[in-house]
N, C-alpha and C positions, 0 to 999 in steps of 0.2 A: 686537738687533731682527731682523737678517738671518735669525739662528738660531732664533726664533719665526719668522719668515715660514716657512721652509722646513719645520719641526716640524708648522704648521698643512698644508700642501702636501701633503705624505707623509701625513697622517691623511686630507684629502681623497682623495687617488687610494688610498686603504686600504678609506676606506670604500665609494668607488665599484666598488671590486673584490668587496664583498661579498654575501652572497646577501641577501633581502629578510628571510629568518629571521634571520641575523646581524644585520643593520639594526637589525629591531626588539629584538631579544637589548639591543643596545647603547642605542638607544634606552632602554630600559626600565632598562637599569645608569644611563647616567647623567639620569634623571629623577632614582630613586633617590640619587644623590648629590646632586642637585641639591636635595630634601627633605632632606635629614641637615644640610646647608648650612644650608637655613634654617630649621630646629629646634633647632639650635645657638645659632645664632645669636638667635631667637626667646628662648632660655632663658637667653643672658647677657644680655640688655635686660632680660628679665621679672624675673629675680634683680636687678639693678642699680637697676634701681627699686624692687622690694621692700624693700631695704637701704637707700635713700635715703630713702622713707617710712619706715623704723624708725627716722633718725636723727631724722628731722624730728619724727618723734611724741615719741622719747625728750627731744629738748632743746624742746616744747612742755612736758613733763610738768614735767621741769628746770625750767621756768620759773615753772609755777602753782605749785609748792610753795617757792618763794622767795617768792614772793608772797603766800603761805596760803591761795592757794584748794584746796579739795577734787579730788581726785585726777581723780575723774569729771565734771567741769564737759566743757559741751559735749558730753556724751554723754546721750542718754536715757537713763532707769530703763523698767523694762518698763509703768508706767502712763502711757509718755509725759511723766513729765514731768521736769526740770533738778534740783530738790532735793528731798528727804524729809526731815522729821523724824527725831527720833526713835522719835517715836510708830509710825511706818508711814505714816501721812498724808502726802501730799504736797502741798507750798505754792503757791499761785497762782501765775500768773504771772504 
């Protein structure tokens, strides 16, 4: 912990030695790291959810065909509505 105290120390009295150009120079480096951080990180939540949504869909699907229902239950057809014939007609609700 000593060894972070003193680490953080030495970058203050660095930065206070620097000109107002370097400042912002550095400023602007580590925003930039500071955004790469979290679009990283952004993109392994987003992937990890995505993957957890594919499981949960895949073992809902899993489940309706053990069951015999129709593949696309729960999903609309383009006319709105749950089931079709085979006419093309679609059934009340």
């Amino acid at each position: 912990m000593e060894q972070i105290r003193a680490w953080w120390a030495d970058a203050q009295v660095w930065l206070a030695a620097a000109s107002p150009r370097e400042r912002r120079m550095i400023l602007l480096a580590a925003g930039a790291v500071l955004l790469f951080i979290v679009l990283i990180g952004y993109a392994s939540f987003s992937s990890a959810i995505g993957r957890a949504e594919d499981a949960l869909e895949e073992k809902r699907t899993d489940s309706r065909r053990s069951r015999g229902w129709p593949r696309d239950m729960g999903r609309r057809s383009r006319s709105g509505n749950f089931w079709r014939r085979g006419s093309g007609r679609a059934l009340p609700r």
